[in-house]
NUVEXDREN-99794 format. One record per residue: residue number from 1; y, x, z of N, C-alpha, C in turn; residue in three letters. Coordinates in nm, 2 decimals, decimal comma, padded with zeros to 4 digits. Atoms other than C-alpha are relative to their C-alpha. Layout:
N
+--------+--------+--------+--------+--------+--------+--------+--------+--------+--------+------+
: midren :    nyy :    nxx :    nzz :   cayy :   caxx :   cazz :    cyy :    cxx :    czz : miti :
+--------+--------+--------+--------+--------+--------+--------+--------+--------+--------+------+
:    NUM :      Y :      X :      Z :      Y :      X :      Z :      Y :      X :      Z :  ALA :
...
+--------+--------+--------+--------+--------+--------+--------+--------+--------+--------+------+
REM end
This chain:
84
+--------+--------+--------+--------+--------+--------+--------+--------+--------+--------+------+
: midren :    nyy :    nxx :    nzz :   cayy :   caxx :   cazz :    cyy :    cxx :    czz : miti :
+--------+--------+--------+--------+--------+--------+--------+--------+--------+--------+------+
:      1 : -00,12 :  00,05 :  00,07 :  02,75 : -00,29 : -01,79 :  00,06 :  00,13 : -00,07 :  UNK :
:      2 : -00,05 : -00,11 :  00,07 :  02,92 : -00,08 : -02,04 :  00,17 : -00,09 : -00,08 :  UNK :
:      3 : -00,12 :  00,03 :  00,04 :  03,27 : -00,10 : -02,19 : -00,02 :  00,02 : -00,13 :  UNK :
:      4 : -00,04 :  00,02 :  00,15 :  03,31 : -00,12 : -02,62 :  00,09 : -00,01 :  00,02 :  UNK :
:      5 : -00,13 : -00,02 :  00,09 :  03,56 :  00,02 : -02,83 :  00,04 : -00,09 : -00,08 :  UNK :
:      6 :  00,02 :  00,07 :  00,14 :  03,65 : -00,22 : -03,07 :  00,09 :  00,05 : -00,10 :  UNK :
:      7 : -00,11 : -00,10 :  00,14 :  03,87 : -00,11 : -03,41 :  00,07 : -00,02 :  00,07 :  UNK :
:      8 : -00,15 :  00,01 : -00,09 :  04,18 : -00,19 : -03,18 :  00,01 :  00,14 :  00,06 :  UNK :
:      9 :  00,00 : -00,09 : -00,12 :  04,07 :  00,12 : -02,94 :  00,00 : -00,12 :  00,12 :  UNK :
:     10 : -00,03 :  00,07 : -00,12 :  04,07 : -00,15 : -02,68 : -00,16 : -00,08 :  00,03 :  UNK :
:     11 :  00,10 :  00,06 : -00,05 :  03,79 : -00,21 : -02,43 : -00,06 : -00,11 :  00,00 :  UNK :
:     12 :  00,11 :  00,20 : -00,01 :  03,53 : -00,56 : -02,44 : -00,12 :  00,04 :  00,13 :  UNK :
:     13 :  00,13 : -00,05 : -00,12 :  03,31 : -00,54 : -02,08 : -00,14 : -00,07 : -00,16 :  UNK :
:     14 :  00,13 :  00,05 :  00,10 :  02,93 : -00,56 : -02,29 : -00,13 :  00,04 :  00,09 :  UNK :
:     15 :  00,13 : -00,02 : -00,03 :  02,59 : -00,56 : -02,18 : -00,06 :  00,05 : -00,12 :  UNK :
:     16 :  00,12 : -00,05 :  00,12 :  02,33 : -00,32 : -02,37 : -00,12 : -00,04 :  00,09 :  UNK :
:     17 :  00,12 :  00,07 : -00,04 :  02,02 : -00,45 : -02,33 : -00,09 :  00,11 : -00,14 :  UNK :
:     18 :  00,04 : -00,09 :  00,06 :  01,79 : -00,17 : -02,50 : -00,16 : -00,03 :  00,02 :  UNK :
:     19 :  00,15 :  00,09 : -00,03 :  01,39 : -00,27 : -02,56 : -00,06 :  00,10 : -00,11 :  UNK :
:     20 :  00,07 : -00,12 :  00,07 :  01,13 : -00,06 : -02,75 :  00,03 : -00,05 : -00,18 :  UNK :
:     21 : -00,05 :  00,03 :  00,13 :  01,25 : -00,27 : -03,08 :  00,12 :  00,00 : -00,07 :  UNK :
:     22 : -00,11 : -00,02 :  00,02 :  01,59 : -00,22 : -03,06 :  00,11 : -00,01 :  00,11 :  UNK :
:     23 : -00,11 :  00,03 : -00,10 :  01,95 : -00,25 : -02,90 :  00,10 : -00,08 : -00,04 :  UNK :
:     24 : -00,06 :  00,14 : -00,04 :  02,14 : -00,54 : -02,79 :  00,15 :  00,02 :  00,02 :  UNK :
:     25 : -00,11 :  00,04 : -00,06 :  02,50 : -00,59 : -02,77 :  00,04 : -00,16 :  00,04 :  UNK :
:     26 :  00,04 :  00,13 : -00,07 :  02,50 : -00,89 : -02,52 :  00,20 : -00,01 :  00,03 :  UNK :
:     27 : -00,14 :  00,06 : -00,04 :  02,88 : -01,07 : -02,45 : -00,03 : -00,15 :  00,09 :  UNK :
:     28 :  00,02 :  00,09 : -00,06 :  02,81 : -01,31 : -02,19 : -00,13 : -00,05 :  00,00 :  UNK :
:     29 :  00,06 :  00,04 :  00,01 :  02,55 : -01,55 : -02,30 : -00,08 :  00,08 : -00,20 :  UNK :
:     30 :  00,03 :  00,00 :  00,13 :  02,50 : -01,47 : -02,64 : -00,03 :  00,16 : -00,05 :  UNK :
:     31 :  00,10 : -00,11 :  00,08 :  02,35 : -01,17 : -02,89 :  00,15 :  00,05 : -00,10 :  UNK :
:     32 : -00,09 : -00,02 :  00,08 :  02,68 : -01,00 : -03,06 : -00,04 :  00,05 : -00,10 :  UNK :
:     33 :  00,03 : -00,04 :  00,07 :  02,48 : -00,78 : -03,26 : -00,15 :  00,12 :  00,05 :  UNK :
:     34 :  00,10 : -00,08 :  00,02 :  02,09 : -00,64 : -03,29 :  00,02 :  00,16 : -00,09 :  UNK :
:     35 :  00,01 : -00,11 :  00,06 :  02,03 : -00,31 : -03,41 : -00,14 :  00,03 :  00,04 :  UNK :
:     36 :  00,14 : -00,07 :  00,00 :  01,69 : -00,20 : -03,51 : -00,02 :  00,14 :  00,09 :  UNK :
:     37 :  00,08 : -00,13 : -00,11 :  01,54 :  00,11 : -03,27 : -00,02 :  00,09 : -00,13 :  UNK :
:     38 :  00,01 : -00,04 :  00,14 :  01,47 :  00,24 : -03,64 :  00,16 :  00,08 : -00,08 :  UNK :
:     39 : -00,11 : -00,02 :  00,11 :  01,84 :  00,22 : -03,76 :  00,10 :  00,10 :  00,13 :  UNK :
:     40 : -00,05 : -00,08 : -00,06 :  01,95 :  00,42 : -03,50 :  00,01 :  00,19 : -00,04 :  UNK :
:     41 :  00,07 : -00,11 :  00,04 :  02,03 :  00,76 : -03,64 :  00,01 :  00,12 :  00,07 :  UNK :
:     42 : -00,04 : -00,20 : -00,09 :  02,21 :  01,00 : -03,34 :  00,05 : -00,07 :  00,11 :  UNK :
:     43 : -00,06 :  00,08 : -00,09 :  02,40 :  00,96 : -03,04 :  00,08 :  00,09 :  00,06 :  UNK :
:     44 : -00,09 : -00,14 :  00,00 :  02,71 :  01,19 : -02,95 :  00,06 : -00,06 :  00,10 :  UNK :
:     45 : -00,05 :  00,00 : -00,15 :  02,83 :  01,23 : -02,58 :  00,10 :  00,07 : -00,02 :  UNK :
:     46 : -00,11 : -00,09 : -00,07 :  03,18 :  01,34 : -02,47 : -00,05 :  00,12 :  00,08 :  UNK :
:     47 :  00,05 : -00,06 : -00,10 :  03,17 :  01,70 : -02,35 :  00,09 :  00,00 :  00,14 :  UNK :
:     48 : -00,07 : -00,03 : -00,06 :  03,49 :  01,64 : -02,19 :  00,00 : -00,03 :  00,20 :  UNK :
:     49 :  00,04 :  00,06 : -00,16 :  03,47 :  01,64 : -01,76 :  00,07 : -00,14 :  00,03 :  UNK :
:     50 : -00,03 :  00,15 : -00,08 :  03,47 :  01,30 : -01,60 :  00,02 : -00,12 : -00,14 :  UNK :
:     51 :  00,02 :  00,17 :  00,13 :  03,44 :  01,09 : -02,01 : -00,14 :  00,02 :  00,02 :  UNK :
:     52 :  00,09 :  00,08 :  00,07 :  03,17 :  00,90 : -02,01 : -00,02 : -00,06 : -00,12 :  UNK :
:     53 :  00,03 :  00,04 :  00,16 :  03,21 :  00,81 : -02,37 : -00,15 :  00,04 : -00,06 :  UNK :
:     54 :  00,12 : -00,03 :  00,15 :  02,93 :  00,80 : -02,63 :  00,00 : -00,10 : -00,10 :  UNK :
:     55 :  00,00 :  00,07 :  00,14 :  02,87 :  00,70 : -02,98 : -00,12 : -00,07 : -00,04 :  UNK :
:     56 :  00,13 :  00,03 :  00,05 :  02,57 :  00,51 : -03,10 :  00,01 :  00,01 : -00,16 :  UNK :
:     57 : -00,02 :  00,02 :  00,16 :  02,56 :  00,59 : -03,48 : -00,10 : -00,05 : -00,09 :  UNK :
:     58 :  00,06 :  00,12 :  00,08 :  02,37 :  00,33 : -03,71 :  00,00 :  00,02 : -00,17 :  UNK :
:     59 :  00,03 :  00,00 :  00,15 :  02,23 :  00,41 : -04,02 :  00,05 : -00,12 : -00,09 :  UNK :
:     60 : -00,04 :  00,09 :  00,08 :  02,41 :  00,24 : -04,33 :  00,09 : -00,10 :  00,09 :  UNK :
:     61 : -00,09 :  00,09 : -00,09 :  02,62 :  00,05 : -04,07 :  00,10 :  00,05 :  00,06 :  UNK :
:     62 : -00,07 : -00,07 : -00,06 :  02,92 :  00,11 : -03,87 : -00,04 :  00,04 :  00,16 :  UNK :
:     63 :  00,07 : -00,09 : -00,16 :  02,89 :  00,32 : -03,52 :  00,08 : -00,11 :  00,09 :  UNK :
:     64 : -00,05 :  00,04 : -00,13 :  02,96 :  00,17 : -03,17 :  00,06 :  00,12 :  00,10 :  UNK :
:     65 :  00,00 : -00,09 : -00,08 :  03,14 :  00,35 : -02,94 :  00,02 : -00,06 :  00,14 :  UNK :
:     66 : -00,01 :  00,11 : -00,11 :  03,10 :  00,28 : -02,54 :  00,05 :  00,13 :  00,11 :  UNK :
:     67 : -00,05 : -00,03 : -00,14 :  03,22 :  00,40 : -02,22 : -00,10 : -00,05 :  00,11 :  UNK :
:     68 :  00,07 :  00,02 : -00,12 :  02,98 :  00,40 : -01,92 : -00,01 :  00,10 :  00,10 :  UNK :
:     69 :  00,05 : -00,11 : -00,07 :  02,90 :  00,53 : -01,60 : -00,11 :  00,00 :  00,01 :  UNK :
:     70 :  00,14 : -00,04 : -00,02 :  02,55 :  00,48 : -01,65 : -00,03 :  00,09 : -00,14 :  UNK :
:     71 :  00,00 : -00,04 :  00,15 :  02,57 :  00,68 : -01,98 : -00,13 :  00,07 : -00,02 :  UNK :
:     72 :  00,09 : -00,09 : -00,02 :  02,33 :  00,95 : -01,86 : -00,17 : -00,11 :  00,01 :  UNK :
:     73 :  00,12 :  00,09 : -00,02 :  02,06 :  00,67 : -01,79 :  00,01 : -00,06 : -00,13 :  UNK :
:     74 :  00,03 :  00,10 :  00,11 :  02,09 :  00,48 : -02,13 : -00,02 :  00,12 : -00,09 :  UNK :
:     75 :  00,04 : -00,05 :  00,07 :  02,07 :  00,80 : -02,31 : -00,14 :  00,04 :  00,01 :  UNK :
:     76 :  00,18 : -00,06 : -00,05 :  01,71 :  00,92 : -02,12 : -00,05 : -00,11 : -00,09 :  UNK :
:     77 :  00,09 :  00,10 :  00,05 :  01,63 :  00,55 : -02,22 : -00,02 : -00,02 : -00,10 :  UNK :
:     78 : -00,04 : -00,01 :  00,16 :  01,71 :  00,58 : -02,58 : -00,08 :  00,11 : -00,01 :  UNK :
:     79 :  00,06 : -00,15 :  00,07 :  01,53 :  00,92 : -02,59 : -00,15 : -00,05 :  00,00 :  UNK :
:     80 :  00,16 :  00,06 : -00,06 :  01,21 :  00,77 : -02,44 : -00,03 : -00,12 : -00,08 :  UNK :
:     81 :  00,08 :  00,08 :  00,12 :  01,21 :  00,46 : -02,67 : -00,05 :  00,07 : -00,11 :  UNK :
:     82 :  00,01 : -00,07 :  00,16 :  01,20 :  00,72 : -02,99 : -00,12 :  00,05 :  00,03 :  UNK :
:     83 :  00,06 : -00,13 : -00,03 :  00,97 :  00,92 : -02,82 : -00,19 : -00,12 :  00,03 :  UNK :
:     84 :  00,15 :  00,10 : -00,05 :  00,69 :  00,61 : -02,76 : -00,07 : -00,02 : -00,12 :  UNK :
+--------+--------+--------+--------+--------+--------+--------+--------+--------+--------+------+
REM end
């Protein structure tokens, strides 16, 4: 589980669901928004102690930004999709 920014600055709990085709922002039941594995172009960590923040930035599209404490695990897993 991860927390989303929305334009407000204000949290949405979200499920990323991350797969060798792309990544998922999941809201309950439903698919909020796909993102190609392709259109992914970077991904910028807080250095600050104790944020878990990160950015996912999306080619030609706008960025997500999320809050997690599994942050360090969705990044390895994002390095390892690119890397397959």
């Amino acid at each position: 589980m991860v927390f989303k920014f929305n334009r407000f600055n204000m949290k949405q709990e979200r499920t990323l669901l991350l797969t060798s085709y792309g990544l998922y922002n999941l809201k309950k039941d439903s698919i909020q928004r796909k993102i190609p594995l392709t259109a992914v172009k970077a991904l910028t960590k807080s250095t600050l102690n104790g944020c878990m923040q990160f950015v996912v930035h999306v080619k030609h599209e706008y960025d997500y930004m999320f809050d997690s404490e599994f942050r360090k695990i969705f990044v390895d897993a994002v390095k390892w999709a690119f890397h397959q």
